[in-house]
N, C-alpha and C positions, 0 to 999 in steps of 0.2 A: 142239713136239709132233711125234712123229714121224707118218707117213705112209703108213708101215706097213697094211696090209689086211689083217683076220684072219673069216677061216670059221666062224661057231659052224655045227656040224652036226651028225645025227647024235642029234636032241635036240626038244623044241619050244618054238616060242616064241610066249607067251600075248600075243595082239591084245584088248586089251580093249574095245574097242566100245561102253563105259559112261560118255558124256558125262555130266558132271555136269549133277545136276539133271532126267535122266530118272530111269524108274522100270526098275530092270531086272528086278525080283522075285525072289525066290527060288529058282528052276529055269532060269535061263537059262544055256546048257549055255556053255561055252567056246570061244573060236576061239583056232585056231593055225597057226601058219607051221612052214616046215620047218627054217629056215635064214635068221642072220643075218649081213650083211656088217659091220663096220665098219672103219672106215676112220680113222686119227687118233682126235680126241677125239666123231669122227661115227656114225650111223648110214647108212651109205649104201645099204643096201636089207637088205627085210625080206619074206620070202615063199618059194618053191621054188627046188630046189636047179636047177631049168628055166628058172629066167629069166632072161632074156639080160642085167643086170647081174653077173648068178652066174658064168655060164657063160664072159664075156669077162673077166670077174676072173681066172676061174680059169686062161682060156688064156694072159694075161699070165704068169702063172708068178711074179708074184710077192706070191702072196697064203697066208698060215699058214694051217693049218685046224686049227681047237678041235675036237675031238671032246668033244661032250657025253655021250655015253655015255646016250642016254637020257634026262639030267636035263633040267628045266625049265628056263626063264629067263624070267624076269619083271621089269618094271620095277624099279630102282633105288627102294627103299621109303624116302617121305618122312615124318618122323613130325611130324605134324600140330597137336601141342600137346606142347613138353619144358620143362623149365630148365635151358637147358647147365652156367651155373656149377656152380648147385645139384645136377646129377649127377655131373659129373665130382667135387666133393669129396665125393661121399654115397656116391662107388666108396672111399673112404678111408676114410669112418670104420663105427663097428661097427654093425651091423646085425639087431635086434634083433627084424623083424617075423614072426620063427618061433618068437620066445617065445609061453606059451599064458598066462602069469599075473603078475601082479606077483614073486614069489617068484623065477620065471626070469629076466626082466630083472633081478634084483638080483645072481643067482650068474652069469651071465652076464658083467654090467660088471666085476664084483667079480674077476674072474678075467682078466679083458681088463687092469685099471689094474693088477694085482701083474705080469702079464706087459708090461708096458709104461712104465714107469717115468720113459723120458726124455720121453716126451710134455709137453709147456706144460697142457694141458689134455685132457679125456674127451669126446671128440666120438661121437655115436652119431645112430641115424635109425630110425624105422621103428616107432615106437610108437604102439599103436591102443586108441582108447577100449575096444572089447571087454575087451583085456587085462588094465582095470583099472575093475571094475564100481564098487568105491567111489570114485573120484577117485586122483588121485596127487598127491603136493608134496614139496616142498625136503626134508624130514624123510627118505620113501622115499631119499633116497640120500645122506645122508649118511655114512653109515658104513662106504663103499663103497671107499675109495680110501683108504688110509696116508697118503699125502699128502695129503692134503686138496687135492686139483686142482678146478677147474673143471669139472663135469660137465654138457651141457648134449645135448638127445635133438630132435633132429626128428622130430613126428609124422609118420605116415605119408604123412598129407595135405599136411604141409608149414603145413598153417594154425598149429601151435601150437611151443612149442617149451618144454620140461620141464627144469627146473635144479634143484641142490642149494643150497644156501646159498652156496656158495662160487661158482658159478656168479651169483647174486642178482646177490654184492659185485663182482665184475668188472665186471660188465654196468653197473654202473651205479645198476641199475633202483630202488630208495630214491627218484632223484632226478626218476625221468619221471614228466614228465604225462599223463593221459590224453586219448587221441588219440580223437578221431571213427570209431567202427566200429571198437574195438581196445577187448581185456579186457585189464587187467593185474590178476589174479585176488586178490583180497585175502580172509583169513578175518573171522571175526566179530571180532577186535579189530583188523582194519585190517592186521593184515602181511601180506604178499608170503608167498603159497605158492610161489614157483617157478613160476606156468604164467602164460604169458603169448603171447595168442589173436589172429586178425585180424591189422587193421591195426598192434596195438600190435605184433606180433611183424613186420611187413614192413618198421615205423617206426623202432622201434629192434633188433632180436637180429639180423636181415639184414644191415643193413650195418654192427655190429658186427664180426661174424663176417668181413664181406669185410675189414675193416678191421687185423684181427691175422692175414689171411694175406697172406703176402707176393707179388710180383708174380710171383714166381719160384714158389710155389704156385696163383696162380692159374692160369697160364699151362699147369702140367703138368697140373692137372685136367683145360683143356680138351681137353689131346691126348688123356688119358684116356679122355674121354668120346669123342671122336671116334674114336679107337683102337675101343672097346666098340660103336659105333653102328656099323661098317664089318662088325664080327665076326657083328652082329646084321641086316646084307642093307640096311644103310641109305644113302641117298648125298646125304638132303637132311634138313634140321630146320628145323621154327619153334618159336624160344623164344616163349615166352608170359612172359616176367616180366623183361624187360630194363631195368638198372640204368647209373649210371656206372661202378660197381666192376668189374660184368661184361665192358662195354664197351671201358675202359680195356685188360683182359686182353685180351680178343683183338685190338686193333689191334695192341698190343704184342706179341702172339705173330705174325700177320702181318707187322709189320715184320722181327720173327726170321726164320721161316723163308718170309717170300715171301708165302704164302698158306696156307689152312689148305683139305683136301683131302674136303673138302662142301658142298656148296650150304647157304646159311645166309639164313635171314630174322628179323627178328626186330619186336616189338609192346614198345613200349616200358611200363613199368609207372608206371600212373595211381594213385596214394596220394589218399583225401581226407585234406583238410586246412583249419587253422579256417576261411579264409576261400574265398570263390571266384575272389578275382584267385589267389592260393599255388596251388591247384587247376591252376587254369587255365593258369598259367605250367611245370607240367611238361608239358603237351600245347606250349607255345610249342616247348620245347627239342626234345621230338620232329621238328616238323618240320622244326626244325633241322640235326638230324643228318640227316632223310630228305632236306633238299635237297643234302647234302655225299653218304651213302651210299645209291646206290640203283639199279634198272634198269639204267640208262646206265655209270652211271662204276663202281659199283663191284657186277655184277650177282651174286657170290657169296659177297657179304656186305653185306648191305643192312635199313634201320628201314623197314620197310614200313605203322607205324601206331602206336597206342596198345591196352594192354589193361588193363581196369578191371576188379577183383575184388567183384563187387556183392552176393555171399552168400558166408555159409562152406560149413558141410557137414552134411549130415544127422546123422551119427555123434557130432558136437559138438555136433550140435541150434544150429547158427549159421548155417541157411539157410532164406530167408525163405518161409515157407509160406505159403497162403491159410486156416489152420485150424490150432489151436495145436497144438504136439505131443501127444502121446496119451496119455504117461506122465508128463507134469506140468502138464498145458494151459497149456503158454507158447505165447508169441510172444516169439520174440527180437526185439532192435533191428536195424532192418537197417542194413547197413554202410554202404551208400549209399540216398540215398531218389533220387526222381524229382526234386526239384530240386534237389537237387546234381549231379545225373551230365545234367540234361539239357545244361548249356552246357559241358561236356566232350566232348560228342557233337559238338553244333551248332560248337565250338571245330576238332573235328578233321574234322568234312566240310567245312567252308567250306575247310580245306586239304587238303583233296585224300585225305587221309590214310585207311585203314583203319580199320576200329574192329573191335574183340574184346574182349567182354563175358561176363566167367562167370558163371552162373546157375546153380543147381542146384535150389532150392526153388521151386515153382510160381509163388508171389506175384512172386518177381524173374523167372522165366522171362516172364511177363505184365509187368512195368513194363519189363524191358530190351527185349521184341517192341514194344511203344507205342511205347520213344524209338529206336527203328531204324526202324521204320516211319514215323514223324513227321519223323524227319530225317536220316538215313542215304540217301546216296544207292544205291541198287542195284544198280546198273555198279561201285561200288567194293567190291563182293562184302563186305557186313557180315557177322560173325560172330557166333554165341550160341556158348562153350565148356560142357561138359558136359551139361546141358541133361538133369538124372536122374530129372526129378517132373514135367514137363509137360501140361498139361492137351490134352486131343483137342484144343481149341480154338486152342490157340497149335501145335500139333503144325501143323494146317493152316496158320496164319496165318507158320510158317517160310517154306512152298513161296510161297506168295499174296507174300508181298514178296522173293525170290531171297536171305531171308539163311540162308548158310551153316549146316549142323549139324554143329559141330564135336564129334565124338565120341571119348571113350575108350573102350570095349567093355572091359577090363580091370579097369575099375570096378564093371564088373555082375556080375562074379565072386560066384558064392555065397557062396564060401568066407569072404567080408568084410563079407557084408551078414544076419550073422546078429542085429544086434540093429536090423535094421531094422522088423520087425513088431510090436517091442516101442514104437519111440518114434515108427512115423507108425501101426500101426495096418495088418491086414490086408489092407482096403479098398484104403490107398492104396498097399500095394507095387505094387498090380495095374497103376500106373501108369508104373513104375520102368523108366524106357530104353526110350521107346516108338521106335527107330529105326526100326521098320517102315512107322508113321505119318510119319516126317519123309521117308521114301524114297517112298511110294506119293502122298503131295502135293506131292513136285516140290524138294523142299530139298535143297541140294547139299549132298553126304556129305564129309567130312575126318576120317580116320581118326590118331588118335595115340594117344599112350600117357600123358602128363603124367610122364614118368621128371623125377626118382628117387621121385614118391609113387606108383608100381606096377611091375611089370614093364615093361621097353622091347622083349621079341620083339616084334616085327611077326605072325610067323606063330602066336603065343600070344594075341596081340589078337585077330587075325580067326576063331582055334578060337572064344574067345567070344562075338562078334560071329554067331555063324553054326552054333552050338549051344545058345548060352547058358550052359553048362556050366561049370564051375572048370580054369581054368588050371593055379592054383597048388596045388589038391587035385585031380589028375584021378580020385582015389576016390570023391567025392562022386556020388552018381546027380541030384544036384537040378538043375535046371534052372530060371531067372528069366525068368519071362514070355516063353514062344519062343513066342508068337503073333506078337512081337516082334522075332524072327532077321532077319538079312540073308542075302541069297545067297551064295554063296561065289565068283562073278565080281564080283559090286555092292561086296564087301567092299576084294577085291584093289585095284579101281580106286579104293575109297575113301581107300587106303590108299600109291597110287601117284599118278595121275593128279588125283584129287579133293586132295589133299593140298597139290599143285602149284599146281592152279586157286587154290584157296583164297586164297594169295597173289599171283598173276598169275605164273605161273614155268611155268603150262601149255603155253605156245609151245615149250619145249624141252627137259621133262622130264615125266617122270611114266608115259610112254608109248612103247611100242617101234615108231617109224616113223622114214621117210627123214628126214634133217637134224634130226633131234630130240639130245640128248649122251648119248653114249656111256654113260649109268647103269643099272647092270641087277646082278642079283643071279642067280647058275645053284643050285638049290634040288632036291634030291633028293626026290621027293614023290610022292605019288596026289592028282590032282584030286579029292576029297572031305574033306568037313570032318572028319568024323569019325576022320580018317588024319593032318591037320593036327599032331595033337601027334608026329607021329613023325617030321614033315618035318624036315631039314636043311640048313643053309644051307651050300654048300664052296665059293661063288666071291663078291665084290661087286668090281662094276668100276666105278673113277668116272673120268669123262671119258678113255673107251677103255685105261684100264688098271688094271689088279689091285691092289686093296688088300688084299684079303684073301683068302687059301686055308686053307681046313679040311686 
């Protein structure tokens, strides 16, 4: 690492001052410095162009000066909940979530497999129940491909995943069984429509899919993905869905080239399964691997925990309410109940381990607050992921036990939640992303994206975090519950600094001070949310130097 001292000036540089876990509210105005030094892959001072580290840098004569030209710079943006595998190949295959109807997705595919021929199979992503009000199955795309290839669509959410017949046959799927918290969706005489939900689809189409791409593919996604996450101001990620396939790829692509060029943590992915020792014995492996990669020996790529998927999604109507849906009074079966997931819990605090638990429906948002509060230690900073239907009452009981509120704000996008009123019912949109409540009772904020099931900007996350507004339609005038908004400094840091803590990587990242690592992003922008969509990212630096220029 060179030693080199370089000048950003000319520019400001955002002090956030938004320790996790306070409240900073909505109007708390910005601090900034004038000018930063860094030094190597360091920060070695952070403040006026006056101050005698500046001043005696500068007399040495041998220090660069950055002219920022006015732009900002801001922490190095960690994104707080992804799936590296699963983006880097979702940058590959077709992308279908700008279709508005079944009709689309078919002239869409249909036109992608005549142009595309040598392909093994039709990979695509990005299909959403709106799309298709009467259901979809194997039939909708048969007809689709001359060849009769393989055709197989990840939802948007990533929960499901949509095949042709020929797609079925590959897979296998005739032959599985039904797994605990997993649809594998049958009609009235019993066949295989093609869609197949939950666990069944994490159980088996997951690591089929890792299974027919080669190491030499998986290995280039990740740089993909890495590549796209540098473009997008980013310089740290937590996977939320870590596998052996996944695993396997990136040791092997760090044995390639050395190291891979972001801070990386990752929550290893808890499957229920028929018994509780099978259960139990994926959390053994985890802390397996976190006694071999972690903090100490290997701190920029490290299993910092386990994470258990304990509801679906609203949109699928496969997440666990306290009140049956609106538009057909179910209760689904939940994925996980309270004793199955409680000695997966108790399994991974007794070692030390992290826990991150996704919850989206009330009823789980309530059984997974129980078994964190019950037996989750609080120093090991537990997590609830999305956390979209929350009752006021668990809103406060996040802050009351110090677990984390790991947020997408991306998800609260209008533009996606238009048949939300239709299947919880008016009432309870009102409840929909109450981050305001998790920030004013003390709950530490971790700001992500869940890419590839939404957008991965950073600075498109926090427009709707801090407007409410649509990202991905900024035509729309609607606005989701802004009683609800975050400030636009509480965001940043939720997004930087809070992202960090989240995993314990707070010591040296997230935030722009002395000896913290050189990660930062230089970002053309107006401090106001409202101006956010027009911000620009042209610089991201990791460990004091350039990865990426616009």
């Amino acid at each position: 690492m060179s030693n080199q001292a370089i000048l950003f000036t000319n520019g400001q540089i955002f002090l956030s001052g938004v320790n996790p876990g306070t409240n900073a509210g909505l109007t708390r105005p910005p601090t900034f410095a004038d000018c930063m030094l860094v030094r190597g892959d360091k920060i070695e001072h952070v403040g006026s162009s006056s101050d005698d580290p500046i001043t005696t840098a500068l007399a040495s004569g041998s220090v660069a000066t950055h002219d920022l030209q006015g732009k900002t710079i801001l922490p190095g943006f960690v994104d707080g909940h992804l799936h590296l595998m699963l983006l880097g190949q979702a940058l590959h295959k077709l992308d279908l979530v700008r279709c508005k109807d079944l009709e689309e997705i078919r002239s869409t595919i249909r036109a992608y497999a005549a142009a595309n021929p040598d392909l093994p199979r039709i990979l695509c992503r990005g299909y959403m129940h709106i799309q298709l009000p009467n259901g979809a199955t194997a039939v909708d795309l048969d007809d689709l491909d001359e060849l009769n290839r393989p055709i197989l669509i990840d939802s948007k959410d990533l929960h499901s995943t949509w095949c042709n017949t020929a797609g079925i046959k590959e897979l296998g799927a005739e032959q599985w069984a039904d797994v605990p918290g997993g649809v594998i969706e049958r009609d009235a005489n019993g066949k295989l429509t093609g869609i197949f939900s939950e666990a069944a689809n994490i159980t088996y189409v997951w690591p089929y899919l890792a299974s027919v791409a080669s190491m030499e593919e998986r290995t280039a996604a990740i740089r993909s993905a890495v590549t796209a996450y540098h473009e997008a101001g980013y310089t740290g990620m937590i996977d939320m869905a870590m596998d052996e396939g996944a695993w396997d790829a990136i040791q092997d692509l760090i044995a390639s080239d050395g190291s891979i060029p972001i801070r990386f943590a990752a929550y290893w992915l808890v499957k229920p399964l028929p018994t509780e020792a099978e259960t139990v014995a994926q959390v053994d492996r985890a802390i397996e691997l976190a006694s071999q990669f972690n903090a100490t020996t290997t701190p920029d790529c490290r299993i910092v925990g386990i994470k258990v998927i304990c509801d679906g999604i609203i949109d699928a109507c496969t997440a666990g309410l306290s009140q049956p849906y609106e538009h057909n009074e179910h209760f689904e079966v939940p994925l996980w109940t309270h004793a199955q997931l409680e000695p997966v819990v108790k399994r991974a605090n007794s070692a030390g381990l992290q826990i991150a638990l996704h919850a989206i429906g009330d009823a789980t948002i309530k059984m997974v607050v129980d078994i964190l509060a019950a037996h989750a230690n609080p120093d090991k900073r537990p997590r609830v992921e999305h956390i979209e239907l929350a009752s006021s009452e668990d809103a406060i009981r996040l802050g009351q036990h110090r677990i984390t509120a790991s947020i997408q704000p991306v998800h609260a996008d209008p533009a996606i939640l238009k048949a939300w009123p239709k299947l919880l019912g008016q009432h309870r949109c009102g409840r929909a992303f109450a981050y305001r409540e998790f920030a004013d009772h003390g709950a530490p904020l971790a700001l992500g994206s869940d890419a590839p099931t939404a957008p991965h900007a950073p600075l498109g996350n926090i427009y709707v975090a801090t407007t409410r507004k649509s990202y991905r339609e900024p035509e729309l005038e609607t606005a989701v519950n802004p009683h609800f908004a975050l400030g636009l400094c509480e965001s940043v840091a939720a997004a930087t600094e809070g992202a960090a803590y989240s995993c314990f990587d707070d010591h040296r990242i997230g935030s722009l001070k002395k000896g913290n690592k050189a990660d930062f992003v230089v970002v053309d922008m107006e401090w106001e949310n409202e101006k956010l969509m027009q911000s620009k990212i042209t610089e991201t630096w990791y460990d004091g130097r350039q990865v990426f220029s616009a």
